[in-house]
PADREN-808321 format. One record per residue: residue in three letters; residue number from 1; y, x, z of N, C-alpha, C in turn. Coordinates in nm, 3 decimals. Layout:
<recs>
<rec><resn>Ala</resn><resi>NUM</resi><n_v>Y</n_v><n_u>X</n_u><n_w>Z</n_w><ca_v>Y</ca_v><ca_u>X</ca_u><ca_w>Z</ca_w><c_v>Y</c_v><c_u>X</c_u><c_w>Z</c_w></rec>
...
</recs>
This chain:
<recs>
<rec><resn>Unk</resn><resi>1</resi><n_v>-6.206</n_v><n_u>-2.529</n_u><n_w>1.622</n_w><ca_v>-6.223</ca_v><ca_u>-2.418</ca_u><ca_w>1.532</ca_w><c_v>-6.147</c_v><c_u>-2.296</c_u><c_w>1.585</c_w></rec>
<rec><resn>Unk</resn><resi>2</resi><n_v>-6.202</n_v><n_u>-2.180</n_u><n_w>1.558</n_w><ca_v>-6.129</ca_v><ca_u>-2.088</ca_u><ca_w>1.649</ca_w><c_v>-6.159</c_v><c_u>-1.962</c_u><c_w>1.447</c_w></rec>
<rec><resn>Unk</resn><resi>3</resi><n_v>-5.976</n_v><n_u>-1.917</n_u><n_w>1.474</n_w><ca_v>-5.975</ca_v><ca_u>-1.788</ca_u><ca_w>1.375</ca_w><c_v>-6.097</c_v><c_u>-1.707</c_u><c_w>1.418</c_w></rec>
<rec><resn>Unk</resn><resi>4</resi><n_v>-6.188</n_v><n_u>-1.609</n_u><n_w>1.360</n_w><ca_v>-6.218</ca_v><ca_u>-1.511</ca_u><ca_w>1.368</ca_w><c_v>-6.177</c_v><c_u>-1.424</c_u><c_w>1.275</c_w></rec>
<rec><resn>Unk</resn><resi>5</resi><n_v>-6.188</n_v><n_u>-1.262</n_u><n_w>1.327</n_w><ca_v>-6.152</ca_v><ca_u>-1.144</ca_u><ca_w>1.221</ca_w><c_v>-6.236</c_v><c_u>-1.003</c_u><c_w>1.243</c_w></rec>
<rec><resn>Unk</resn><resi>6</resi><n_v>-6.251</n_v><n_u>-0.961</n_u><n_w>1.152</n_w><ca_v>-6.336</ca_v><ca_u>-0.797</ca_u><ca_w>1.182</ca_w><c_v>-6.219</c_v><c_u>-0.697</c_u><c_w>1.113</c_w></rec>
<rec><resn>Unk</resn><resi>7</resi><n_v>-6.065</n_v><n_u>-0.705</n_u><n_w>1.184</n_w><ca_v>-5.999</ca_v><ca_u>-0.618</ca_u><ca_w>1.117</ca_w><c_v>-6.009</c_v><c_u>-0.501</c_u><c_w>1.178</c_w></rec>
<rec><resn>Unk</resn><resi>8</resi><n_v>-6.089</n_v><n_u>-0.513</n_u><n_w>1.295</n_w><ca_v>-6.088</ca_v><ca_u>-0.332</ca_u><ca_w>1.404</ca_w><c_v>-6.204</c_v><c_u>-0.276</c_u><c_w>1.275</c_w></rec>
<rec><resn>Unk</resn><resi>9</resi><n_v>-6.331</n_v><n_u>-0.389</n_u><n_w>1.278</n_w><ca_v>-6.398</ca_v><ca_u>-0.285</ca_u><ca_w>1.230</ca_w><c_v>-6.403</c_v><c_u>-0.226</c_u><c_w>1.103</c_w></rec>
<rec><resn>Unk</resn><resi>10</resi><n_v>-6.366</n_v><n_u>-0.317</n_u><n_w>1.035</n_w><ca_v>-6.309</ca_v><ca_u>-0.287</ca_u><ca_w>0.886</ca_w><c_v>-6.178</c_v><c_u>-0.136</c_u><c_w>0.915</c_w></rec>
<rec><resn>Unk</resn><resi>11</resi><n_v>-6.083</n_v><n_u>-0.169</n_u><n_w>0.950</n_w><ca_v>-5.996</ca_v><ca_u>-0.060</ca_u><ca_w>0.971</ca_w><c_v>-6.023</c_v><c_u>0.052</c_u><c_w>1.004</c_w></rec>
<rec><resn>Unk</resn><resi>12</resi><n_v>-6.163</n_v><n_u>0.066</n_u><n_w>1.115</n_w><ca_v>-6.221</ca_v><ca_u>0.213</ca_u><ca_w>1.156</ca_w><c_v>-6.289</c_v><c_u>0.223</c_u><c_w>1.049</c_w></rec>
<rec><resn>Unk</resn><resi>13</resi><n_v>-6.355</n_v><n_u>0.167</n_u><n_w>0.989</n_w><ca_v>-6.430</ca_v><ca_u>0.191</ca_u><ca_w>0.881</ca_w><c_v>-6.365</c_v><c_u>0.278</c_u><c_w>0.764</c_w></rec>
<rec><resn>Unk</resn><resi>14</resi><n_v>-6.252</n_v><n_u>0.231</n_u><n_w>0.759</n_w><ca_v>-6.179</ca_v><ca_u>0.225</ca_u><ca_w>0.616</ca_w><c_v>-6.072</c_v><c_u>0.401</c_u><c_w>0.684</c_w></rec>
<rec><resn>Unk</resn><resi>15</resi><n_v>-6.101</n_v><n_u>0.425</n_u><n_w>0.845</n_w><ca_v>-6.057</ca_v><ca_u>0.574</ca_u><ca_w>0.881</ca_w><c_v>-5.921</c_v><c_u>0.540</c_u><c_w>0.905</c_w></rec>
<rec><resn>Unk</resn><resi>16</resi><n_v>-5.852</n_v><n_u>0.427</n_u><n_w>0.936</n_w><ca_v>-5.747</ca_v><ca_u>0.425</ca_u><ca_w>0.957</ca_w><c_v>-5.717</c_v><c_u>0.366</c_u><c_w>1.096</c_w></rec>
<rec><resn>Unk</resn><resi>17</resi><n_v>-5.574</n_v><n_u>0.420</n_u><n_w>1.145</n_w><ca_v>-5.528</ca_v><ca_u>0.404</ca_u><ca_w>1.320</ca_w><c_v>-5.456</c_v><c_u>0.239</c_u><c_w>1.263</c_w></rec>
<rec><resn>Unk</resn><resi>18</resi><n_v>-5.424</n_v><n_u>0.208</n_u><n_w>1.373</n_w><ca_v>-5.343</ca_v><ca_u>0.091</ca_u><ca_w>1.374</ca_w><c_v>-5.200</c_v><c_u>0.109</c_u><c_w>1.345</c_w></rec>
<rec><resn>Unk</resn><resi>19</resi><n_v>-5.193</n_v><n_u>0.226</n_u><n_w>1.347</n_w><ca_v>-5.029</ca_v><ca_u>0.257</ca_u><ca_w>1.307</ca_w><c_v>-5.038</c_v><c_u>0.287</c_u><c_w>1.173</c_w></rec>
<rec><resn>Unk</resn><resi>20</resi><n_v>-5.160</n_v><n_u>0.369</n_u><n_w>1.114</n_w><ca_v>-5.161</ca_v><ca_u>0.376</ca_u><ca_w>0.968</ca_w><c_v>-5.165</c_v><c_u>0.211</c_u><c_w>0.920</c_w></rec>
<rec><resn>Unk</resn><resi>21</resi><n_v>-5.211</n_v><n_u>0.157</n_u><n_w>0.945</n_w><ca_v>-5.256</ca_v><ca_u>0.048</ca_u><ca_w>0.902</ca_w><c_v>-5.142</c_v><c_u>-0.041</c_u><c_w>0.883</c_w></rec>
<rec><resn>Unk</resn><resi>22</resi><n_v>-5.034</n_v><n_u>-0.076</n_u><n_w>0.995</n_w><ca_v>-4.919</ca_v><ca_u>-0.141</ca_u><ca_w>0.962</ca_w><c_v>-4.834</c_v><c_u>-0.084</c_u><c_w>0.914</c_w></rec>
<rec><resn>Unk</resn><resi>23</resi><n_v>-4.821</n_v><n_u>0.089</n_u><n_w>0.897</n_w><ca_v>-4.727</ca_v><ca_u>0.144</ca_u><ca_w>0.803</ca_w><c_v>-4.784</c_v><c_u>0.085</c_u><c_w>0.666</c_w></rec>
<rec><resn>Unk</resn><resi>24</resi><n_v>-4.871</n_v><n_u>0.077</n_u><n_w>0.622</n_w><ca_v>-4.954</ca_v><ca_u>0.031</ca_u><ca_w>0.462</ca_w><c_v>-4.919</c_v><c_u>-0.109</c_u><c_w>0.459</c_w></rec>
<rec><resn>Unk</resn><resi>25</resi><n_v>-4.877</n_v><n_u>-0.176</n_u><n_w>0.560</n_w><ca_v>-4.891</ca_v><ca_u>-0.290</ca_u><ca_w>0.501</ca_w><c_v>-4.742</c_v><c_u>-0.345</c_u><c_w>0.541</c_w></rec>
<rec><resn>Unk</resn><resi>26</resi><n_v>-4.649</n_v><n_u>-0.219</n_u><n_w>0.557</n_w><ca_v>-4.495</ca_v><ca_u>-0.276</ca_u><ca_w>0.562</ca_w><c_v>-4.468</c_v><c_u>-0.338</c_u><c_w>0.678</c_w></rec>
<rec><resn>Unk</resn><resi>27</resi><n_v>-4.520</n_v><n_u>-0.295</n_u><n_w>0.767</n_w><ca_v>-4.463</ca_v><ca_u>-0.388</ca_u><ca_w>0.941</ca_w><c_v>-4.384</c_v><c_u>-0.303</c_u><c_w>1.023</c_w></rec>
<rec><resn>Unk</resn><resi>28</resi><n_v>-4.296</n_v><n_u>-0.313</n_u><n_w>0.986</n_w><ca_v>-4.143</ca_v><ca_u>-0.256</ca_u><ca_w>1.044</ca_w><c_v>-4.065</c_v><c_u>-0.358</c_u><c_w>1.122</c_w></rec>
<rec><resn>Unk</resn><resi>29</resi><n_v>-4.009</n_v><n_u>-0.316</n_u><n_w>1.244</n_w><ca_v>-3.890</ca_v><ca_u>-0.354</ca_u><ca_w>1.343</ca_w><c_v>-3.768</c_v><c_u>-0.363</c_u><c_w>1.181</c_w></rec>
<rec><resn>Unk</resn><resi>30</resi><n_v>-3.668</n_v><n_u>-0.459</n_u><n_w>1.277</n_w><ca_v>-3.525</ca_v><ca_u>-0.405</ca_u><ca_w>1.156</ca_w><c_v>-3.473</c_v><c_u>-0.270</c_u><c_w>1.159</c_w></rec>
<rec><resn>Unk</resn><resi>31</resi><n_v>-3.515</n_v><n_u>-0.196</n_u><n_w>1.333</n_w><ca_v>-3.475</ca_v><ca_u>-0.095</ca_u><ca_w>1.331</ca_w><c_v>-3.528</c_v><c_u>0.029</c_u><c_w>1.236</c_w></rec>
<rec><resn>Unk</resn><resi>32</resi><n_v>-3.623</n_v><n_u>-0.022</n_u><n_w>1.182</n_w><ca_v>-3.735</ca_v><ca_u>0.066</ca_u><ca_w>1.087</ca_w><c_v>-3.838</c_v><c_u>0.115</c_u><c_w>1.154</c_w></rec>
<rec><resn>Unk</resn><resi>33</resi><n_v>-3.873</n_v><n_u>0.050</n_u><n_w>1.270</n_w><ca_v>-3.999</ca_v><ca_u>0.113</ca_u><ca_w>1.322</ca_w><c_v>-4.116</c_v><c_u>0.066</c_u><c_w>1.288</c_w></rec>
<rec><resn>Unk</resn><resi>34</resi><n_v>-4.214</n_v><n_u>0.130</n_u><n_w>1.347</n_w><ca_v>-4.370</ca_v><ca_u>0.019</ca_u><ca_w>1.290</ca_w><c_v>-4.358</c_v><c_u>-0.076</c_u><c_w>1.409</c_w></rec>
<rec><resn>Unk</resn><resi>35</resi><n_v>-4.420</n_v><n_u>-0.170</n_u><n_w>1.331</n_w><ca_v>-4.457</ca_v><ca_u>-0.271</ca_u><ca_w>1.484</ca_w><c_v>-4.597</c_v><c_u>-0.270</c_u><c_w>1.477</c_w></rec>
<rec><resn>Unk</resn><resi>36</resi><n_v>-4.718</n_v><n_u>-0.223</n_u><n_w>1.564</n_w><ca_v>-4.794</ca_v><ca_u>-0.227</ca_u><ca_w>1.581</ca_w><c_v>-4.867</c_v><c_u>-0.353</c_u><c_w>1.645</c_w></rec>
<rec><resn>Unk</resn><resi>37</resi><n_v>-4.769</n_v><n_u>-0.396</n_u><n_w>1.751</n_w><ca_v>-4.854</ca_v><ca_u>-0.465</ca_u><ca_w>1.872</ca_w><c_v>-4.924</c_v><c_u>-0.623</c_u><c_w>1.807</c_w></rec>
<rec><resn>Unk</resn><resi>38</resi><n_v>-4.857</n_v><n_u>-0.667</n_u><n_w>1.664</n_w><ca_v>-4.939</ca_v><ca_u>-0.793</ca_u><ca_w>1.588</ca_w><c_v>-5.045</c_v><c_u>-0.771</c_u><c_w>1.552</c_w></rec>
<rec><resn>Unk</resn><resi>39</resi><n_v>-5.072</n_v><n_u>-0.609</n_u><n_w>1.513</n_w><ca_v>-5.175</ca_v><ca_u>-0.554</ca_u><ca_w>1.487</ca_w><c_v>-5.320</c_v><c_u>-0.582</c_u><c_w>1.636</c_w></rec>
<rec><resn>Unk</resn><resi>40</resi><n_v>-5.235</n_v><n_u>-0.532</n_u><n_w>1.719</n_w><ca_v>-5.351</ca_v><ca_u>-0.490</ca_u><ca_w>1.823</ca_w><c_v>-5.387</c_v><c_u>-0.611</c_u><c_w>1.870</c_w></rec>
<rec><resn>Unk</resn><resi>41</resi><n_v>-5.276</n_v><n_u>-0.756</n_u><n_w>1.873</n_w><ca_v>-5.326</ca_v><ca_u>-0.881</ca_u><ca_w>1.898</ca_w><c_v>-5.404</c_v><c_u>-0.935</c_u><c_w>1.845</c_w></rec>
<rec><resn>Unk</resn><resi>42</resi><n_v>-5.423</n_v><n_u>-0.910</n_u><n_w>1.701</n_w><ca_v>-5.529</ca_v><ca_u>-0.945</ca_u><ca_w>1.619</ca_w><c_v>-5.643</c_v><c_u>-0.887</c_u><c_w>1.645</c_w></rec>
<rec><resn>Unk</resn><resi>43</resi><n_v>-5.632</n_v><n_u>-0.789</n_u><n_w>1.669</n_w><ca_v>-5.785</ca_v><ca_u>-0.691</ca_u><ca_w>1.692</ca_w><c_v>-5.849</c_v><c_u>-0.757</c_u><c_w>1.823</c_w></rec>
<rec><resn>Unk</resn><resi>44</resi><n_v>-5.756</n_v><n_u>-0.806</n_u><n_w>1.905</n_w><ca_v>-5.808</ca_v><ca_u>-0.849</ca_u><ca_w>2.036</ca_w><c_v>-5.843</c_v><c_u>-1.032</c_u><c_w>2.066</c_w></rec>
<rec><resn>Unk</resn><resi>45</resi><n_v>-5.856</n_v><n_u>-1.094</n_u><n_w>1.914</n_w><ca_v>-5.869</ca_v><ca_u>-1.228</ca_u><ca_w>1.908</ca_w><c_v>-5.752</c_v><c_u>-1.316</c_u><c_w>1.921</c_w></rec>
<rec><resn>Unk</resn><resi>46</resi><n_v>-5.613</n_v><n_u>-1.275</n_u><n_w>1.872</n_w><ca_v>-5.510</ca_v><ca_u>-1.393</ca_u><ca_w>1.872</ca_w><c_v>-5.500</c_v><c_u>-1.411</c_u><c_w>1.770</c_w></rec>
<rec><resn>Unk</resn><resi>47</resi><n_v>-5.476</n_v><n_u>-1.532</n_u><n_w>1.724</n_w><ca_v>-5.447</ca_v><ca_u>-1.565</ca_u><ca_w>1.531</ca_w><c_v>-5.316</c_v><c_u>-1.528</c_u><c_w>1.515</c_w></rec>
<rec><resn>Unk</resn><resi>48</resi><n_v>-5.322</n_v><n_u>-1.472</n_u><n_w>1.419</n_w><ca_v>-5.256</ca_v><ca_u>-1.391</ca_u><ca_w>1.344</ca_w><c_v>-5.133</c_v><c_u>-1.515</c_u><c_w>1.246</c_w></rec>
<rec><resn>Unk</resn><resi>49</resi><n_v>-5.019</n_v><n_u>-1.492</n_u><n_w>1.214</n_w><ca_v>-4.960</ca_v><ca_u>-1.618</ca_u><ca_w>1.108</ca_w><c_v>-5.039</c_v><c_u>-1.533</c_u><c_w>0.936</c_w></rec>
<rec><resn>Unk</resn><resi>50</resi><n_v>-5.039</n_v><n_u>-1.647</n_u><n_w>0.914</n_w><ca_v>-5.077</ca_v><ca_u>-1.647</ca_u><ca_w>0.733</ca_w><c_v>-5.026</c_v><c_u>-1.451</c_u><c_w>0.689</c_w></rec>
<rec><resn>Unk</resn><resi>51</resi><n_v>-4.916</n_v><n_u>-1.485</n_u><n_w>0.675</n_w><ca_v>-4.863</ca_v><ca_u>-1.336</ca_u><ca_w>0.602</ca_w><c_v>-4.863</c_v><c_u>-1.244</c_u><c_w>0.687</c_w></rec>
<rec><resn>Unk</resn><resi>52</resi><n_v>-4.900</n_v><n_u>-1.214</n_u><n_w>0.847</n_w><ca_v>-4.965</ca_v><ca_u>-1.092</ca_u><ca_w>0.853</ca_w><c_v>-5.133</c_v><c_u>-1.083</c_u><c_w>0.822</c_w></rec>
<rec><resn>Unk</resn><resi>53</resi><n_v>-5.171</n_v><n_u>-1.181</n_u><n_w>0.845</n_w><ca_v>-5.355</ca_v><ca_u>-1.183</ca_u><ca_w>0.746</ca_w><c_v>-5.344</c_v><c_u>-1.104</c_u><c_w>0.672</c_w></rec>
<rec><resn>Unk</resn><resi>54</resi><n_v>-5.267</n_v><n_u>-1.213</n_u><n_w>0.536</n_w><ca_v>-5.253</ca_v><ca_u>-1.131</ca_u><ca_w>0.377</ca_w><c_v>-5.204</c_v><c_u>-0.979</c_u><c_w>0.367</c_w></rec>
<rec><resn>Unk</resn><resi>55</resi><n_v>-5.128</n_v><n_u>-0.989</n_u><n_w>0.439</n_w><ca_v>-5.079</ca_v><ca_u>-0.799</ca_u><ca_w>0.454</ca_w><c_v>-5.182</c_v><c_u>-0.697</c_u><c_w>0.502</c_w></rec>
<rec><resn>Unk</resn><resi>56</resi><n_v>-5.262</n_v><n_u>-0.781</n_u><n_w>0.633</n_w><ca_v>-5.311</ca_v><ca_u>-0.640</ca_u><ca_w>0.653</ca_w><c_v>-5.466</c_v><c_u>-0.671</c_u><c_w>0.528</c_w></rec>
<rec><resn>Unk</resn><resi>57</resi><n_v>-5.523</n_v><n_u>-0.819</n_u><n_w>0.480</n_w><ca_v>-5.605</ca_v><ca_u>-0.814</ca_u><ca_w>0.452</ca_w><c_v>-5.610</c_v><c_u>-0.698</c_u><c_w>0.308</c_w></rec>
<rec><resn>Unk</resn><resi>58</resi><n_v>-5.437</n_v><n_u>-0.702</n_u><n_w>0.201</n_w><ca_v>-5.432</ca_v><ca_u>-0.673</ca_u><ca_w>0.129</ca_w><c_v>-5.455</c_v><c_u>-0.483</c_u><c_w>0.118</c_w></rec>
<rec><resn>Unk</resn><resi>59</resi><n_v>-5.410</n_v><n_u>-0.455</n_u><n_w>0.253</n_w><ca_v>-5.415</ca_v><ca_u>-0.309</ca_u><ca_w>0.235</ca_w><c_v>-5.562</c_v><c_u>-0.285</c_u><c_w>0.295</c_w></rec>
<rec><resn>Unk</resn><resi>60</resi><n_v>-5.620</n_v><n_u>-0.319</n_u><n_w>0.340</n_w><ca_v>-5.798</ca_v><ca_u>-0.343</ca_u><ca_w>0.388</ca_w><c_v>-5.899</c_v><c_u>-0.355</c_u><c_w>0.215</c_w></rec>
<rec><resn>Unk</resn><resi>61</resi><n_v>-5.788</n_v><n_u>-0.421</n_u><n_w>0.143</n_w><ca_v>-5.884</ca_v><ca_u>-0.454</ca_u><ca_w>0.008</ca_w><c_v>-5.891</c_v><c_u>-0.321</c_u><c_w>-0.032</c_w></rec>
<rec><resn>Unk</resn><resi>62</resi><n_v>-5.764</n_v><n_u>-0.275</n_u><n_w>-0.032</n_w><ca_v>-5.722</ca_v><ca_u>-0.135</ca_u><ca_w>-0.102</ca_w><c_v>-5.833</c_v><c_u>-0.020</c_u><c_w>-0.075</c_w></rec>
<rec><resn>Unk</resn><resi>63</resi><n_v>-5.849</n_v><n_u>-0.015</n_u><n_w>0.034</n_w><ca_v>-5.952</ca_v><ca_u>0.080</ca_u><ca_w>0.122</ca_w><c_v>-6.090</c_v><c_u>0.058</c_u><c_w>0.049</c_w></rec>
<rec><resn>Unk</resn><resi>64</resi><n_v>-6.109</n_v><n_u>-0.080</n_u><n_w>-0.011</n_w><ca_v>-6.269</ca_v><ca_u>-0.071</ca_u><ca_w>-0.082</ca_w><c_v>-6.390</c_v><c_u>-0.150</c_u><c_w>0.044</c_w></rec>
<rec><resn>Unk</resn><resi>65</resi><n_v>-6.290</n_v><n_u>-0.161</n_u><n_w>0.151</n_w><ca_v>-6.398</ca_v><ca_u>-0.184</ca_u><ca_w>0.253</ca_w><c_v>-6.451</c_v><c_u>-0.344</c_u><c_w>0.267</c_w></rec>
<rec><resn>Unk</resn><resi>66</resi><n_v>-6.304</n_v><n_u>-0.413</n_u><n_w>0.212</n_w><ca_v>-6.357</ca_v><ca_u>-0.562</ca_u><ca_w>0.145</ca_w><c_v>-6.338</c_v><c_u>-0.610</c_u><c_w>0.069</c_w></rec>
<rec><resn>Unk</resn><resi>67</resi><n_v>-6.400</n_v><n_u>-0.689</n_u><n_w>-0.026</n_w><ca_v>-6.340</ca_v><ca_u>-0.726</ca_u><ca_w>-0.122</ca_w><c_v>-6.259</c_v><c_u>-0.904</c_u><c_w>-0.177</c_w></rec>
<rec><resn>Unk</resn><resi>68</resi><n_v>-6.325</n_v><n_u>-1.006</n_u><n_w>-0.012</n_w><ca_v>-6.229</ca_v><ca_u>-1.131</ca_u><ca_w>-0.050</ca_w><c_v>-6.201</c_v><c_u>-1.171</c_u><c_w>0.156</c_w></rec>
<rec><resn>Unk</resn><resi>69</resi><n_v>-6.088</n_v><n_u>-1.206</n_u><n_w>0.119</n_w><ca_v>-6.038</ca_v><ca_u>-1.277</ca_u><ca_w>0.231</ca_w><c_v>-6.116</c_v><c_u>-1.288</c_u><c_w>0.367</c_w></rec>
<rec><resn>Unk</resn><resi>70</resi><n_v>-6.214</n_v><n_u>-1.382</n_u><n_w>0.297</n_w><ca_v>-6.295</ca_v><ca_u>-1.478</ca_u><ca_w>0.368</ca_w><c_v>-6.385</c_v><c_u>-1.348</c_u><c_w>0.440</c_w></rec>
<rec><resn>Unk</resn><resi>71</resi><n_v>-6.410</n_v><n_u>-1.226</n_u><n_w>0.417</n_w><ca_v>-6.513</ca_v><ca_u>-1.132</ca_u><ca_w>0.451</ca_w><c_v>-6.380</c_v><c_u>-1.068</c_u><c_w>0.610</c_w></rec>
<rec><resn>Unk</resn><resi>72</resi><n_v>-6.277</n_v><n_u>-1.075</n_u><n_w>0.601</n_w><ca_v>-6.203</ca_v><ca_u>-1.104</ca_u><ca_w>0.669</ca_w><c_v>-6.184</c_v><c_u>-1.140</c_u><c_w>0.774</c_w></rec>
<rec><resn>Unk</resn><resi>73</resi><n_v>-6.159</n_v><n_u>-1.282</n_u><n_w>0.783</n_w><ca_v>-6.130</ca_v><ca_u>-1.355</ca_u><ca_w>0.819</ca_w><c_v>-6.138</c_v><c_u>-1.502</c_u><c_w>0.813</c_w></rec>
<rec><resn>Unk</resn><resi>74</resi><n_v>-6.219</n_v><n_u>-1.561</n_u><n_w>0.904</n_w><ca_v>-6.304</ca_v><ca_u>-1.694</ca_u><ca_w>0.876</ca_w><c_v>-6.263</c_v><c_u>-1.753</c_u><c_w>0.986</c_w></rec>
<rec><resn>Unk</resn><resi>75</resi><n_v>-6.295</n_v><n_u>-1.952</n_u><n_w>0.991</n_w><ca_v>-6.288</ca_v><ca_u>-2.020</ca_u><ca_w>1.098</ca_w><c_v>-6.442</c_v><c_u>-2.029</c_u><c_w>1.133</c_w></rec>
<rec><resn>Unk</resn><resi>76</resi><n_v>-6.486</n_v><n_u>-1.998</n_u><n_w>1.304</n_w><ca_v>-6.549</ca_v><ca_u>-2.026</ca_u><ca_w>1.343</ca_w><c_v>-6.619</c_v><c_u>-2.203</c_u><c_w>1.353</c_w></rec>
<rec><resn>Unk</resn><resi>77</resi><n_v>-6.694</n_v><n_u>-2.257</n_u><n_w>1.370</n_w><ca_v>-6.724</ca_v><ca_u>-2.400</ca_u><ca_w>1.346</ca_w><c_v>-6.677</c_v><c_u>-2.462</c_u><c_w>1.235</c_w></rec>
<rec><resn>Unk</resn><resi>78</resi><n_v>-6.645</n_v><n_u>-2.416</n_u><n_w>1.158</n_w><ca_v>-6.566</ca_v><ca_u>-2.487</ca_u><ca_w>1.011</ca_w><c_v>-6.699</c_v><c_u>-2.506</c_u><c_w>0.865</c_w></rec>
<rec><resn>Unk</resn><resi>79</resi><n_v>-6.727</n_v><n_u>-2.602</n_u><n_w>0.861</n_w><ca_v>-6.839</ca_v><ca_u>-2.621</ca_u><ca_w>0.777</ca_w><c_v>-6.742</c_v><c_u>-2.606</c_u><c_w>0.630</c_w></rec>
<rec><resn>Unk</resn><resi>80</resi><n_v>-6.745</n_v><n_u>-2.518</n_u><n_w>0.541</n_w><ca_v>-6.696</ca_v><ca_u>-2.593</ca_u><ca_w>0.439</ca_w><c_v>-6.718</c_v><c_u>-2.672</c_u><c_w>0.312</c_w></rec>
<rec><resn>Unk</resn><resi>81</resi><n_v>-6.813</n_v><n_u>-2.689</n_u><n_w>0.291</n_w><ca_v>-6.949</ca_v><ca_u>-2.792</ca_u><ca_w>0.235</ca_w><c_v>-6.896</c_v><c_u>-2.901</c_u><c_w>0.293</c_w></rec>
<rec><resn>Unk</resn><resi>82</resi><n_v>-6.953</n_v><n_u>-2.933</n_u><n_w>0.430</n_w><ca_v>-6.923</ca_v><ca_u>-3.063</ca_u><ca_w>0.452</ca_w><c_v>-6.786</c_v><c_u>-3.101</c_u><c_w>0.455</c_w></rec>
<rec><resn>Unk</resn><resi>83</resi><n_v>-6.693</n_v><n_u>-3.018</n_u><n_w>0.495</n_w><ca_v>-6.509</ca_v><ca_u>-3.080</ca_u><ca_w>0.496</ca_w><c_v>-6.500</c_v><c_u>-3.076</c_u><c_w>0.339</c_w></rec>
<rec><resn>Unk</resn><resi>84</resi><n_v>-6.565</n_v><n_u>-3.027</n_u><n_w>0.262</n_w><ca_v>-6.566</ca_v><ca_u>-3.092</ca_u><ca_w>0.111</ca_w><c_v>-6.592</c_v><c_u>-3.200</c_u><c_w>0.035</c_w></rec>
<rec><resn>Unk</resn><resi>85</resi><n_v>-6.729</n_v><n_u>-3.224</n_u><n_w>0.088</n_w><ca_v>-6.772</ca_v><ca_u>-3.344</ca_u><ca_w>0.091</ca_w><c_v>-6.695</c_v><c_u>-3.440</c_u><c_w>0.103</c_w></rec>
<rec><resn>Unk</resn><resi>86</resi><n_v>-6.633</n_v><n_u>-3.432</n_u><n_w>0.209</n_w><ca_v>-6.528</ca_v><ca_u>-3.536</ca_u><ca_w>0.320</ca_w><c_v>-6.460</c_v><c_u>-3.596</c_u><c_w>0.258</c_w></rec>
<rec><resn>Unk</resn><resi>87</resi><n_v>-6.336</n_v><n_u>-3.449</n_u><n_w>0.184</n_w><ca_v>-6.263</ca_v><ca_u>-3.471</ca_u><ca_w>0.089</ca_w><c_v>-6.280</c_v><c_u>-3.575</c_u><c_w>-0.025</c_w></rec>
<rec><resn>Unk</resn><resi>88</resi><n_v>-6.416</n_v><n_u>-3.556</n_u><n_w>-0.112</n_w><ca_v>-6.455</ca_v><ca_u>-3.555</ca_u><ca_w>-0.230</ca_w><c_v>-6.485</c_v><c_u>-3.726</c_u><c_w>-0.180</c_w></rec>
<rec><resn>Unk</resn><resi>89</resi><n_v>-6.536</n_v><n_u>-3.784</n_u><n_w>-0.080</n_w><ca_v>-6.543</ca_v><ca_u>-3.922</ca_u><ca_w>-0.039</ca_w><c_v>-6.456</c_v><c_u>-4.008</c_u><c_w>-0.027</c_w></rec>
<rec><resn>Unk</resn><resi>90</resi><n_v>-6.330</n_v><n_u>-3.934</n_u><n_w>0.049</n_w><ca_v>-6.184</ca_v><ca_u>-4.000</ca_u><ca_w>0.088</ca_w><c_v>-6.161</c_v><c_u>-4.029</c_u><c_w>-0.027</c_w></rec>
<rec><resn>Unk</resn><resi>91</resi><n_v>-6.097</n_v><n_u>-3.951</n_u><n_w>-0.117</n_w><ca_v>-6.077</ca_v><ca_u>-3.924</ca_u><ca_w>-0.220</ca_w><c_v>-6.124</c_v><c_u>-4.060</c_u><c_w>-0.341</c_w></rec>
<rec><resn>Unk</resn><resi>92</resi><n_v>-6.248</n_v><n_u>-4.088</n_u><n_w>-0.317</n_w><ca_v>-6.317</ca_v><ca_u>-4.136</ca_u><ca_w>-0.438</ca_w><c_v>-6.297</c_v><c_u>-4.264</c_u><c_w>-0.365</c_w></rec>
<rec><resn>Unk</resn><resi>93</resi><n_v>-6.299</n_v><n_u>-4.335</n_u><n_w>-0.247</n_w><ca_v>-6.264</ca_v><ca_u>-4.449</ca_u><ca_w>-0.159</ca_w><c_v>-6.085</c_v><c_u>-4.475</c_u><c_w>-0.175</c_w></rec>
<rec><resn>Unk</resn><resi>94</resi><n_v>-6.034</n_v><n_u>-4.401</n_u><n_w>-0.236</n_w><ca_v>-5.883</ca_v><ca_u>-4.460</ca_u><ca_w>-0.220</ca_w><c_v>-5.851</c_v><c_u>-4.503</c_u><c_w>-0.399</c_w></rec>
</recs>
């Protein structure tokens, strides 16, 4: 399974730089700087940890340009029907 994300295009969409974008969503050095470069790794296909997702997904909501997660940010090859299923079998077998 591989993360995917459309945060470049969502973000141009939504008219914002990558520096606007992590100033909005609070990504500061201790020194108080922005840190951009988690930003630009994401844009360029590295997974991202959980709480920079939610940060940048949350200030992306703000913009109007999405409105859930998943429009986001999805796993490639990840059925989720069937890993439900799965669940819902294990589950009923134990």
């Amino acid at each position: 399974m591989i993360l995917k994300n459309r945060v470049a295009e969502v973000r141009e969409a939504a008219g914002l730089s990558v520096y606007e974008l992590c100033a909005r969503a609070g990504l500061f050095s201790t020194s108080g700087q922005i840190v951009s470069r988690s930003v630009v790794l994401m844009e360029e296909g590295k997974n991202p940890n959980i709480q920079l997702a939610l940060k940048v997904f949350l200030v992306l909501k703000e913009t109007g340009k999405v409105e859930t997660f998943e429009e986001l940010f999805w796993l490639e090859g990840f059925d989720v029907q069937q890993n439900l299923e799965a669940l819902k079998a294990a589950r009923k077998n134990s």
